[in-house]
C-alpha positions in Angstrom: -30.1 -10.5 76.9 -29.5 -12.9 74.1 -29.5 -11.1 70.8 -31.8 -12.7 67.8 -29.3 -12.1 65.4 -27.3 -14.4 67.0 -29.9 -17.7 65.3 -31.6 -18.2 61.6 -35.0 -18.3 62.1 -37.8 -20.0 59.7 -40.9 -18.1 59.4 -44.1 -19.6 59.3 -46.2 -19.9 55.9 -48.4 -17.1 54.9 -47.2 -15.2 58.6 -46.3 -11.5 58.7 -44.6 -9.6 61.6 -47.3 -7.4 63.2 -46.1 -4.2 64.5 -48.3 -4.0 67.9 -48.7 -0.5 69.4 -47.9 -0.4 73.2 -48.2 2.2 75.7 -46.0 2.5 78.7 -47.2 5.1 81.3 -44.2 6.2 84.0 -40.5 5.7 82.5 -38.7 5.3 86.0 -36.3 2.1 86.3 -39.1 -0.6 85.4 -41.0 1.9 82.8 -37.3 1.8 81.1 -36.7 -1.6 80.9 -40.2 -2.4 80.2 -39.7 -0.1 76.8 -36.1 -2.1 76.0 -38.0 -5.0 76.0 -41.0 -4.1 74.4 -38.7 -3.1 71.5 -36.9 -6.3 71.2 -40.4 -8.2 70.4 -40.9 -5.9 67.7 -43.6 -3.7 69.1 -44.1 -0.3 68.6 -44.5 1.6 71.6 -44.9 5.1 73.1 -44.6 6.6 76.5 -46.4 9.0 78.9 -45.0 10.4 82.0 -45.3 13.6 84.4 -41.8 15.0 83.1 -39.0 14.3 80.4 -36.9 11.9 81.4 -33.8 12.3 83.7 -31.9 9.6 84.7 -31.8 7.3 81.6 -31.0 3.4 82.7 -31.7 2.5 78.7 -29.7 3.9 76.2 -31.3 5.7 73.4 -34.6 5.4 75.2 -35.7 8.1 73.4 -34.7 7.0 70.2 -36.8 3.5 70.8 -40.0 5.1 71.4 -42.5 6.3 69.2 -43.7 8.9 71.1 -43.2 10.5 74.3 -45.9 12.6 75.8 -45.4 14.3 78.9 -48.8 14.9 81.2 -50.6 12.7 83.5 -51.6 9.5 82.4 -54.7 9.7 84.0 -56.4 12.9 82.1 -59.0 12.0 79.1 -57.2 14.6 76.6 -53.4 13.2 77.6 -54.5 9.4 76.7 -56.5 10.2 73.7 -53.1 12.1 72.7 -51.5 8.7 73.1 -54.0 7.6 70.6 -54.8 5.2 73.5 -57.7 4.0 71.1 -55.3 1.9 68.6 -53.1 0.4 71.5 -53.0 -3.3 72.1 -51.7 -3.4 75.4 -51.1 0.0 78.3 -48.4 -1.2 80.6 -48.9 1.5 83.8 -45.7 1.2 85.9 -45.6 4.6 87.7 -44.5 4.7 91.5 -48.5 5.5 92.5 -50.5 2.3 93.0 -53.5 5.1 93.2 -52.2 6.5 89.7 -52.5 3.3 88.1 -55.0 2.4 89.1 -57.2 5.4 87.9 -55.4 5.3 84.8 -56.4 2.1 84.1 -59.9 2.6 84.7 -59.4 6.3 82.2 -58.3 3.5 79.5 -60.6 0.8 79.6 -63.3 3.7 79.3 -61.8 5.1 76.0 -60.8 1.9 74.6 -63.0 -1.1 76.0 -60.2 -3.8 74.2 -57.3 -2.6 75.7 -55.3 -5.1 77.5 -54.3 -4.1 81.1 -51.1 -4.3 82.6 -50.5 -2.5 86.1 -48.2 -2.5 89.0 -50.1 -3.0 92.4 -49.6 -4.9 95.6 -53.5 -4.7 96.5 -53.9 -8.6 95.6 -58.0 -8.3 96.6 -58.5 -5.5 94.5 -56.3 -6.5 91.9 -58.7 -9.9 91.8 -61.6 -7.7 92.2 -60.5 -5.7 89.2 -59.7 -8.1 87.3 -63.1 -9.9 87.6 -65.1 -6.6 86.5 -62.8 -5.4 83.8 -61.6 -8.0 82.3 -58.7 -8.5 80.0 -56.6 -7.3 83.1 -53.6 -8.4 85.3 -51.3 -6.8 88.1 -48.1 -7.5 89.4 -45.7 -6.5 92.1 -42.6 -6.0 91.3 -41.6 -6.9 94.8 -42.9 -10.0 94.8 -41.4 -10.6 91.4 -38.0 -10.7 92.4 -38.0 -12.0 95.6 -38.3 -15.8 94.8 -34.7 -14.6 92.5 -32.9 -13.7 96.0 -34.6 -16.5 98.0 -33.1 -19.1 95.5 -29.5 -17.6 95.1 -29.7 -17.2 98.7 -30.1 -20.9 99.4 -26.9 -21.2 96.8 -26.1 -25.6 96.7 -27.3 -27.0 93.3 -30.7 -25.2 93.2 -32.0 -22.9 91.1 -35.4 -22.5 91.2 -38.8 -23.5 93.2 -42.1 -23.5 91.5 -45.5 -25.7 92.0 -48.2 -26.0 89.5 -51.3 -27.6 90.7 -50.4 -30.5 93.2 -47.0 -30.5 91.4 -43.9 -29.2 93.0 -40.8 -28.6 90.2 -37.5 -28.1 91.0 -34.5 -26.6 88.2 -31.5 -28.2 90.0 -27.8 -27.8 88.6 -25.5 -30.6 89.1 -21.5 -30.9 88.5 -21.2 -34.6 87.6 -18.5 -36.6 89.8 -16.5 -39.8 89.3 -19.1 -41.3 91.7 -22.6 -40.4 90.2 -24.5 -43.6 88.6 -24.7 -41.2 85.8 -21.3 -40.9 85.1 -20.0 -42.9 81.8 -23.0 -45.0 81.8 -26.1 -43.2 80.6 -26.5 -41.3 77.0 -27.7 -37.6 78.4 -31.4 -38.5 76.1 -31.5 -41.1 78.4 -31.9 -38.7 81.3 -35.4 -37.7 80.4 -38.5 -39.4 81.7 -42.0 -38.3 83.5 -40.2 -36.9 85.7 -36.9 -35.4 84.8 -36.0 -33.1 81.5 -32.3 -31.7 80.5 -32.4 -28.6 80.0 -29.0 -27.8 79.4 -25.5 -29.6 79.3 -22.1 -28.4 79.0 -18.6 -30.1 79.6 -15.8 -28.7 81.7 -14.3 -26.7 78.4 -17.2 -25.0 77.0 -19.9 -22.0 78.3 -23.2 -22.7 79.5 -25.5 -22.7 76.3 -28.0 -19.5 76.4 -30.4 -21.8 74.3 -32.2 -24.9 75.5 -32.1 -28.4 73.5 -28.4 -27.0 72.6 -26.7 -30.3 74.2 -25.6 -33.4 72.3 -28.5 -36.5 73.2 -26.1 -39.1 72.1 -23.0 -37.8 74.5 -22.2 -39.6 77.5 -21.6 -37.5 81.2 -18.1 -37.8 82.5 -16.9 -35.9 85.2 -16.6 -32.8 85.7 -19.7 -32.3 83.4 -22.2 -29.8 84.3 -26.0 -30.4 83.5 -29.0 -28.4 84.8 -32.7 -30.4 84.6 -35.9 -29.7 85.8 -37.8 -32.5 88.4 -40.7 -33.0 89.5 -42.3 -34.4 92.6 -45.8 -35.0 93.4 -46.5 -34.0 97.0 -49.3 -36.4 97.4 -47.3 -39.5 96.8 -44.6 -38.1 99.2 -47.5 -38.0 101.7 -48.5 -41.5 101.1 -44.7 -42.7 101.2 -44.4 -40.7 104.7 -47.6 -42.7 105.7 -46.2 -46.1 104.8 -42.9 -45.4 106.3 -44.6 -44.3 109.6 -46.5 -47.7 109.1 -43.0 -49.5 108.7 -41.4 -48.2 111.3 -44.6 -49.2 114.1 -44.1 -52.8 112.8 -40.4 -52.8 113.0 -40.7 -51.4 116.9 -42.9 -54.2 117.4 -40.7 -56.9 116.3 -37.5 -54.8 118.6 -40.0 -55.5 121.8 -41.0 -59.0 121.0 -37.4 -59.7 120.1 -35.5 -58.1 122.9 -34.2 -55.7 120.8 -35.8 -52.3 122.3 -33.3 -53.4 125.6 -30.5 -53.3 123.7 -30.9 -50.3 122.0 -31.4 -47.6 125.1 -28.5 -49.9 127.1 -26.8 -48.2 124.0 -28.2 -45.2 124.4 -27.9 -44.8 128.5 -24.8 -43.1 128.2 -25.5 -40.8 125.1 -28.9 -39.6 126.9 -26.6 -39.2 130.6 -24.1 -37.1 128.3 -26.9 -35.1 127.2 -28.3 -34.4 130.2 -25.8 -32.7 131.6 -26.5 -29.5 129.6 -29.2 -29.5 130.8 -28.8 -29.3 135.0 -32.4 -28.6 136.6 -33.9 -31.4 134.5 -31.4 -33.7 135.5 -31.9 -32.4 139.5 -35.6 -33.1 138.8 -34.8 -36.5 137.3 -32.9 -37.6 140.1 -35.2 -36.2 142.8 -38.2 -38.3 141.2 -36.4 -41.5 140.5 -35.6 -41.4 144.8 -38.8 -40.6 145.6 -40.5 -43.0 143.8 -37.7 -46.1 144.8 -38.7 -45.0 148.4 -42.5 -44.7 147.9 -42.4 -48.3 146.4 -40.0 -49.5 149.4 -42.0 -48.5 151.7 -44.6 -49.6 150.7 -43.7 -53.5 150.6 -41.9 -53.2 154.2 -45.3 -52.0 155.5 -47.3 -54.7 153.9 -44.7 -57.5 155.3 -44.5 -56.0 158.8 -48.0 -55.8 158.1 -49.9 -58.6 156.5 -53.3 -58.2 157.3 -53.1 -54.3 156.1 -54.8 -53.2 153.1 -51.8 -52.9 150.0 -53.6 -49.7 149.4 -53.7 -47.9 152.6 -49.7 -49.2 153.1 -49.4 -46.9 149.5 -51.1 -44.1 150.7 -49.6 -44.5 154.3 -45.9 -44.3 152.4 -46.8 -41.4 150.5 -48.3 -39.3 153.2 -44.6 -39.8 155.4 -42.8 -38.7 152.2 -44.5 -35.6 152.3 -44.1 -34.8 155.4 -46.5 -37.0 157.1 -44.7 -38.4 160.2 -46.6 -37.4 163.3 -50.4 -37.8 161.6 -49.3 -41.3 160.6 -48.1 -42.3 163.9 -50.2 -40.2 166.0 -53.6 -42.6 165.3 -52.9 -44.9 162.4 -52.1 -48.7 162.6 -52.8 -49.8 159.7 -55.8 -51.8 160.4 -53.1 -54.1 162.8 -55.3 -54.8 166.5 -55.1 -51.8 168.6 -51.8 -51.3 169.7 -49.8 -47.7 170.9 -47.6 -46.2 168.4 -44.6 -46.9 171.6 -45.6 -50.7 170.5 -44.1 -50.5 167.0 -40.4 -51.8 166.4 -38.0 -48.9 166.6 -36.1 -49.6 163.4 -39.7 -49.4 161.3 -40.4 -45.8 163.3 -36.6 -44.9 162.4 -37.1 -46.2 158.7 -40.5 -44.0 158.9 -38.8 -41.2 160.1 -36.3 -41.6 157.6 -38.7 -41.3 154.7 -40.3 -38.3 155.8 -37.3 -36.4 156.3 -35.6 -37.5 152.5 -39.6 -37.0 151.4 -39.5 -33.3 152.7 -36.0 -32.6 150.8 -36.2 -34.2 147.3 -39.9 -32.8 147.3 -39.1 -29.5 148.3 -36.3 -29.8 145.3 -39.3 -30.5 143.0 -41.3 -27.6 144.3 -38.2 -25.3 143.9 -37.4 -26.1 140.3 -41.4 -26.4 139.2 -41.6 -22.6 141.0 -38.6 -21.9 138.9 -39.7 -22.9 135.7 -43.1 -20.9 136.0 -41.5 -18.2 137.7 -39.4 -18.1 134.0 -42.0 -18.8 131.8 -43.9 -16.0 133.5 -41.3 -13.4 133.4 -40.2 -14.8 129.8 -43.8 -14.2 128.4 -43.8 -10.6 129.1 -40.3 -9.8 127.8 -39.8 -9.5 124.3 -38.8 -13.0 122.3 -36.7 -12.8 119.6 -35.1 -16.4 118.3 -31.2 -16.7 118.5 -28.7 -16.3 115.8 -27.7 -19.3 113.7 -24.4 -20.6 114.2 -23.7 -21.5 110.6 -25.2 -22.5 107.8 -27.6 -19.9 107.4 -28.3 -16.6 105.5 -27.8 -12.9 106.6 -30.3 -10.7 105.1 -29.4 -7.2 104.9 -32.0 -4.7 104.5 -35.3 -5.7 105.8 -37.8 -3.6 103.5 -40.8 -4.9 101.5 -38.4 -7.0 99.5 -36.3 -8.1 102.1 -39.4 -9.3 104.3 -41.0 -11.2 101.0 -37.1 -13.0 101.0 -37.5 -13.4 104.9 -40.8 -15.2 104.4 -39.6 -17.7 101.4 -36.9 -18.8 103.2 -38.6 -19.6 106.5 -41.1 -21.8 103.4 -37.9 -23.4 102.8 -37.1 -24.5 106.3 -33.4 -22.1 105.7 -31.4 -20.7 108.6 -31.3 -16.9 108.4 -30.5 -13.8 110.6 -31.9 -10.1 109.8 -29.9 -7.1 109.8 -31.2 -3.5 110.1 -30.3 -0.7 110.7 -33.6 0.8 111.6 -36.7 -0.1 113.7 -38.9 -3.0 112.9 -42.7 -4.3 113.1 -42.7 -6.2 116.1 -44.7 -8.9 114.5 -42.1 -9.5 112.2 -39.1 -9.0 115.2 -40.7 -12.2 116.5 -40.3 -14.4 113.4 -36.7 -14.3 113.0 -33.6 -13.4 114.8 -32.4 -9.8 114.0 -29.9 -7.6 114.2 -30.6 -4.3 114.9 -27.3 -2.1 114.7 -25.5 -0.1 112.1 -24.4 -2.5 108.9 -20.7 -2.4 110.0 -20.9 -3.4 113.9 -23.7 -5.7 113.0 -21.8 -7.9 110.6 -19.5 -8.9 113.2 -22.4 -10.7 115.6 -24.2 -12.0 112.7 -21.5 -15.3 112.3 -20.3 -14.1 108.9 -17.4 -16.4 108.4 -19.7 -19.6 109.1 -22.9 -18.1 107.2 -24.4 -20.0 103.4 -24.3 -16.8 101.7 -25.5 -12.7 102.4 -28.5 -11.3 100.5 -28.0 -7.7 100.5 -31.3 -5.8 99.5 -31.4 -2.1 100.9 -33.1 0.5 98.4 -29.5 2.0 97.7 -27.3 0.7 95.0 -24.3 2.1 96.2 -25.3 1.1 99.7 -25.6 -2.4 98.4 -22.2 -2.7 96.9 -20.5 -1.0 99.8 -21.8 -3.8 101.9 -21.0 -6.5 99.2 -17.4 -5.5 99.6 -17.3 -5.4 103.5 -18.9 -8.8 103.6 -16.1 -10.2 100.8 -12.9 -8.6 102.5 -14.4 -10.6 106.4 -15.5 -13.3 104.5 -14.2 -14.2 101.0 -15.8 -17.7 100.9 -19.2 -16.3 101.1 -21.7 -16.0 98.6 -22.9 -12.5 97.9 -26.1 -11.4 96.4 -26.3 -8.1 95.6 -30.0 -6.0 94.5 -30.2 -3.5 92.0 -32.2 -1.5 90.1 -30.3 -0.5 86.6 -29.2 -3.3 84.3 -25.7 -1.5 83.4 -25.1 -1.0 86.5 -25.8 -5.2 87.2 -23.3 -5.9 84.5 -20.6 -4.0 85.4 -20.6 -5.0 89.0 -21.0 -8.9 87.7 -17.9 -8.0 85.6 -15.6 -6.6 88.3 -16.7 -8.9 91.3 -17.3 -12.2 90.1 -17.8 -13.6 93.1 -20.9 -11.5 93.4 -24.3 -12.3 92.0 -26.2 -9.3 91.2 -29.7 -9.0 90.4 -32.2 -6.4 88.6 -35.3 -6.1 90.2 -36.3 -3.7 87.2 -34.6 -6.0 84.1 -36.7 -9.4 86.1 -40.1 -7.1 86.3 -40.1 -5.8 82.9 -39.7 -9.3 81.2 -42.8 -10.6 82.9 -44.8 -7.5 82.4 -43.7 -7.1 78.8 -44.1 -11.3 78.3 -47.9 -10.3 80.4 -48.5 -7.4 77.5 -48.7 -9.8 74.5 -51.4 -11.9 76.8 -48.8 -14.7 78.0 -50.2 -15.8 81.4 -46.6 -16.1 83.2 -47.0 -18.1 86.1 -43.7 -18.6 87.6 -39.8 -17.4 87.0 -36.6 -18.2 88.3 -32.6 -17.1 86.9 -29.5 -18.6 86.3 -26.5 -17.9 84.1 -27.9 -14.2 84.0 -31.0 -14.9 82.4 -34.7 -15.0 83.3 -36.7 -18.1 82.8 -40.1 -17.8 83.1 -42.9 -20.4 83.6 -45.8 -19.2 80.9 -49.4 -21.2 80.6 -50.7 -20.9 77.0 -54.2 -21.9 76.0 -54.3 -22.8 72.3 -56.6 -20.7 69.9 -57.4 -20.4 66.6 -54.6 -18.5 64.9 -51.9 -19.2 67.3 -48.7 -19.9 66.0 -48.4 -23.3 68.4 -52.0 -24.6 67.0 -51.2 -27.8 64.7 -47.6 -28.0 65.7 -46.5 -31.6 67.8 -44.4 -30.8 70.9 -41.1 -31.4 69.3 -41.6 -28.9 67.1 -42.5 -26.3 69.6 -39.8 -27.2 71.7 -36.9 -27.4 69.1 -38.6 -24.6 66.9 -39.0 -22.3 69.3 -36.7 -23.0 72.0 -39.0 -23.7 74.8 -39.5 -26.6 77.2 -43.1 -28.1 77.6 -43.5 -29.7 81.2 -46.9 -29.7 81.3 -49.8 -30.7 79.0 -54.0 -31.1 79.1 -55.9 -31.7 76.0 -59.0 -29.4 75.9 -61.6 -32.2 77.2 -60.0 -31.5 80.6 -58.3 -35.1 80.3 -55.4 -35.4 83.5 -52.7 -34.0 82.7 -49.6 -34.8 81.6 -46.7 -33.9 82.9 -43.2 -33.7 80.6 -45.2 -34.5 77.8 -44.1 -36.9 74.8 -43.0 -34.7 71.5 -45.8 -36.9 69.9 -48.5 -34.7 71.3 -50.0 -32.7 68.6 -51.5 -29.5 70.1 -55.0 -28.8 68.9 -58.1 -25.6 70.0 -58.3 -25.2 73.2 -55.6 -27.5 74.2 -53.5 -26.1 77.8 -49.8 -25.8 77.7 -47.2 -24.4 79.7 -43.4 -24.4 79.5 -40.0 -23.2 80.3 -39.1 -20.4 78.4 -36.6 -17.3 78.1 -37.6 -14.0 76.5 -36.3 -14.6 73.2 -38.5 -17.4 72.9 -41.6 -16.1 73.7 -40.7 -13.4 70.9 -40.1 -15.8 68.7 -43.5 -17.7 69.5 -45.1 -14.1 69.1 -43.7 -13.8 65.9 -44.3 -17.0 64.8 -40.4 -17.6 63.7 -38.9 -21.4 64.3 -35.5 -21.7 64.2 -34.8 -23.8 60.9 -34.6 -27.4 60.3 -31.7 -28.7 59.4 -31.3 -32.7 59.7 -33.2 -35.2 57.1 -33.2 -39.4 57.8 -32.3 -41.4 55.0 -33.9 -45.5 55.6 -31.5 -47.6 54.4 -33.7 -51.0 55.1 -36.3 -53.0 56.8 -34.6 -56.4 58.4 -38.0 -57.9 58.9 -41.3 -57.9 56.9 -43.5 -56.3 59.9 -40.7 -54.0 60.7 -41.9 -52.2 57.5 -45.2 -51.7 59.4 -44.1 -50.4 62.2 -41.8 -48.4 60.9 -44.0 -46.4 58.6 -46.1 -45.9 62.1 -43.5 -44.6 64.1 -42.2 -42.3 61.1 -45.9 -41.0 60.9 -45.7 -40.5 65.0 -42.7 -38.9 65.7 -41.9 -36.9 62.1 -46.2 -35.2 61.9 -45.8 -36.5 58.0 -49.0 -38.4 56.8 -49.2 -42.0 57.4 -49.7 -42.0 53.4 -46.2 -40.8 52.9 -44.7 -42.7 55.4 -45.8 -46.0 54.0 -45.0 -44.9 50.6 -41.3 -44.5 51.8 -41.1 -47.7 53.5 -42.1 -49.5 50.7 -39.5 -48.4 48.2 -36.2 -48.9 50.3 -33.5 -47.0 50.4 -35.2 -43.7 50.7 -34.9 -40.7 51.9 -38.0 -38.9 54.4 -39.1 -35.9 52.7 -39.7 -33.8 55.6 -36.9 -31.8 57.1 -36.4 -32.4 61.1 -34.8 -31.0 63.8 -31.3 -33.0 64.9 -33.2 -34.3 68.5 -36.5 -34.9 66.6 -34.2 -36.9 64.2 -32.1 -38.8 66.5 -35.9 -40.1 67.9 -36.9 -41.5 65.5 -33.4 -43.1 63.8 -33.8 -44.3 67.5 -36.8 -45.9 67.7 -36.5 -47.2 64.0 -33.6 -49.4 65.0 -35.3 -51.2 68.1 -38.4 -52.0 65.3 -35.2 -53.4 63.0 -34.8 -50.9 60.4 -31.8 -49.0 59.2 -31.3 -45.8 59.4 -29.4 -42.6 59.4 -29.2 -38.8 59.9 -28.2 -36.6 56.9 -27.5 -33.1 56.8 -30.1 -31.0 55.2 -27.8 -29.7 52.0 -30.6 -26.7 51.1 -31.2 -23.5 52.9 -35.2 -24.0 52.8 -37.3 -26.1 54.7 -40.2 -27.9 53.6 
């Protein structure tokens, strides 16, 4: 976790740090964290639980609470102890969906403004509950963290999967190469459109920032550069550009088949489909067998209609197939086909040979057919009864080790993402689930060696034992040392040291992820998504703007360079369509929708209502045109929030200096956009610690 100290914050006119009370009922792994977090907004908080704490994941936990009250959160007298009545949020995180619950509805009784904040997995009731208290929201920490493993497990350039509406985003992170169009061509500002924002950018000497906007907009990508942005792509339009490409590729077979070009292409492809075939041996037998018995049925039909002219085409056809299947004497016992009567010893010897011949290659190459079709449904029969399970992957796929509640939620997000993956457990499973994907079901060590290791994407290792899960990690490393690891646990410390020791390990806290959206969840954020990288949480929060709010009045680039957030979504509060990666010229107003990319610190900050301080000015040197002074004043009024008033007042005494203190991207905008209206100017340094 980033530490606050570490930045110089500006705090907003007239604005006071509120100490918030907080209760946290159950002070297991996520009760812990939730505290530790809780803390770092700048909450005061107390704690209930059945007992005094044993097995401390925090340190000082005790000296970080308020109080601690041991009892059961669910009794009248132990809440009102709490003083339950003056809390602003109760986070209850005990192990007993049944306990919360109840506790919950114990609250909301004494203290009908309380906000809500529970684990449970019961999604309908959750809903229900939420409907009918009000001011009330579950999660599952389960749930939480599985999209985490899902996305390390898929390892490559991505880092996290989230869809908002229609819109599907994607965080990817991308080592620039001598070969990318963005290499030495492109000014990293110039990376961000409608679709596309940088988040962060670092060159092949320096860390990954733990800040966004902290990347230079004016510095070229050369290689070896490492930038990680956020995309987005509209599903619909994907599903119209499928359509059209469908559409293409019917008129393009046309234009093959009027053109002779269909020929050409499967006298290619003869040999490749003959090659194939011959892994496959009944279906060639039962190719075979029906390309000679339909070269004979057609043969002999056209001999009987020349031998035969005055016969009926269709009786000949019929007549043909009846000797192929078997046939012979009813044909030639009293048929003549419609020739003046005439004994069957009348007919030429070589056509009764011919006839005989057909009937006899008939019987065989049918009796073939009817041996493989019995096969096949013989097989099918047999193979519907016994139990189906999907083979292993060869390579590229994940091995998922410990298939409990978390490991099935990982199962089920990678099957969403069309990944590879084989189970491994050491215990019996659902059958339901047995059918979905392959699995392994052995003891860890002898099942490691069937599961492909060496040719495997990476191994997500999520059993309900720590120690289990790093004894594992290290059998997977010394048979496979080029495979990802992702390791789950449940204490923080524990996380870190691990990450210190194994590097190439990635380790995850279930508990540390949980508590950052049920503390973010506490203060009223509605967090919608989340994903990690570089050890840090990012979540995905929706804000609605109200009056008070520290975001009401600001534009965009101040809330995304002041508080260190990224906005990639924006609706006015008419319900207009919205906007995706909003312009910094947006000025947010009542009731306005936002939602952005943000880490924990920033969401303190925006609970607070601390910026981080402007420190860049723009000095106008001059205007190279008459309407440039215009425009200028405009855009200046636009991008800076000053009054058009002072604007215009500036650009009409040249040289000056705006009055209004910027932030260095807001800055670089507008010295930017002055020059393409042909005016000069430049950034300054702001030389005083204030801000206006």
């Amino acid at each position: 976790m980033v530490s606050s100290s570490e930045t110089n914050y500006q705090s907003v006119e007239n604005s006071q740090t509120k100490l918030d009370k907080f209760l946290v009922c159950g002070l297991g792994s996520l009760g812990q964290h939730c505290v530790a977090i809780l803390k770092e907004y700048g909450a005061v908080v107390s704690a209930i639980d059945l007992e005094q704490p044993k097995n401390f994941q925090i340190r000082n936990l005790l000296n970080l609470l308020e109080n601690l009250f041991i009892g059961d959160c669910r009794e009248t007298s132990v809440l009102e102890q709490a003083n339950i009545i003056q809390c602003r949020t109760i986070i209850l995180v005990t192990g007993n969906e049944r306990v919360n619950i109840e506790a919950a509805f114990a609250a909301r009784l004494l203290n009908p403004q309380v906000r809500l904040v529970i684990r449970s997995d019961k999604q309908n009731l959750n809903q229900l509950l939420s409907q009918t208290l009000g001011n009330f929201i579950a999660f599952e920490p389960n749930q939480i963290s599985a999209s985490g493993f899902a996305i390390a497990a898929l390892g490559d350039d991505n880092l996290g999967y989230f869809q908002l509406e229609e819109h599907q985003f994607r965080v990817v992170k991308h080592q620039i190469q001598m070969h990318d169009r963005w290499c030495n061509q492109l000014h990293i500002h110039e990376l961000n459109t409608q679709h596309l924002r940088v988040l962060h950018h670092t060159n092949a000497s320096s860390v990954l920032p733990k800040e966004f906007h902290q990347w230079e907009p004016e510095a070229k990508l050369s290689p070896d550069d490492t930038i990680i942005y956020i995309e987005v792509k509209e599903q619909l339009q994907s599903l119209k550009k499928v359509a059209i490409k469908r559409q293409h590729n019917w008129q393009q077979l046309w234009q093959e088949i009027t053109l002779g070009g269909v020929w050409k292409t499967c006298k290619r492809k003869i040999p490749y489909l003959w090659r194939k075939l011959n892994s496959y041996q009944s279906l060639r037998v039962a190719i075979i067998c029906g390309l000679t018995i339909l070269f004979l049925w057609c043969l002999g039909t056209i001999i009987y209609i020349l031998n035969y002219p005055e016969s009926n085409i269709v009786e000949a056809f019929y007549g043909t197939a009846v000797l192929l299947l078997g046939g012979y004497g009813d044909l030639f016992g009293d048929i003549n086909f419609r020739t003046p009567p005439e004994k069957a010893e009348h007919i030429p010897g070589w056509l009764r040979l011919f006839s005989l011949g057909l009937t006899l290659t008939g019987v065989g190459f049918v009796g073939v057919l009817y041996a493989l079709l019995t096969d096949a449904l013989l097989s099918s029969r047999f193979q519907f009864f016994k139990s189906y399970q999907p083979l292993i992957p060869v390579k590229n796929h994940v091995v998922l080790i410990g298939l409990n509640r978390v490991g099935q939620r990982v199962a089920a997000l990678l099957e969403e993402f069309k990944q590879p993956l084989v189970g491994i457990s050491n215990t019996a499973l659902d059958a339901d689930f047995f059918h979905k994907i392959p699995l392994i079901i052995d003891n860890i060590t002898d099942a490691l060696g069937r599961a492909n290791l060496a040719n495997s994407k990476s191994v997500v290792v999520v059993t309900d034992d720590d120690m289990e899960n790093l004894e594992i990690a290290l059998m997977v490393h010394a048979q496979s040392p080029t495979t990802s690891v992702i390791i789950r646990t449940y204490d923080r410390n524990f996380r870190d040291n691990v990450a210190r020791l194994f590097p190439y390990a990635q380790v995850i806290c279930t508990s540390a992820i949980s508590a950052e959206v049920f503390a973010a969840a506490a203060f009223g954020e509605n967090i919608l998504s989340l994903f990690n990288f570089d050890s840090q949480t990012i979540l995905v929060v929706e804000y609605t703007i109200e009056a008070g709010d520290t975001l009401n009045g600001l534009l965009l680039a101040e809330v995304a360079y002041g508080y260190g957030v990224v906005p990639i979504l924006y609706q006015s509060f008419k319900r207009s369509p919205v906007k995706l990666m909003p312009s910094d010229n947006i000025q947010l107003a009542i009731g306005d929708r936002l939602i952005v990319l943000a880490n924990t610190n920033s969401l303190q900050r925006i609970e607070r209502g601390e910026m981080f301080q402007r420190t860049w000015q723009v000095e106008i040197e001059k205007a190279l045109a008459q309407d440039a002074i215009f425009d200028g004043a405009n855009e200046i009024s636009i991008i800076s929030g000053c009054s058009i008033g002072t604007a215009r007042k500036l650009m009409d005494n040249l040289p000056g200096q705006l009055p209004k203190v910027l932030y260095k991207q807001q800055a670089l905008r507008l010295v930017r956009r002055l020059t393409k209206l042909r005016v000069t100017a430049r950034l300054k340094p702001f030389s005083d610690d204030r801000d206006n």
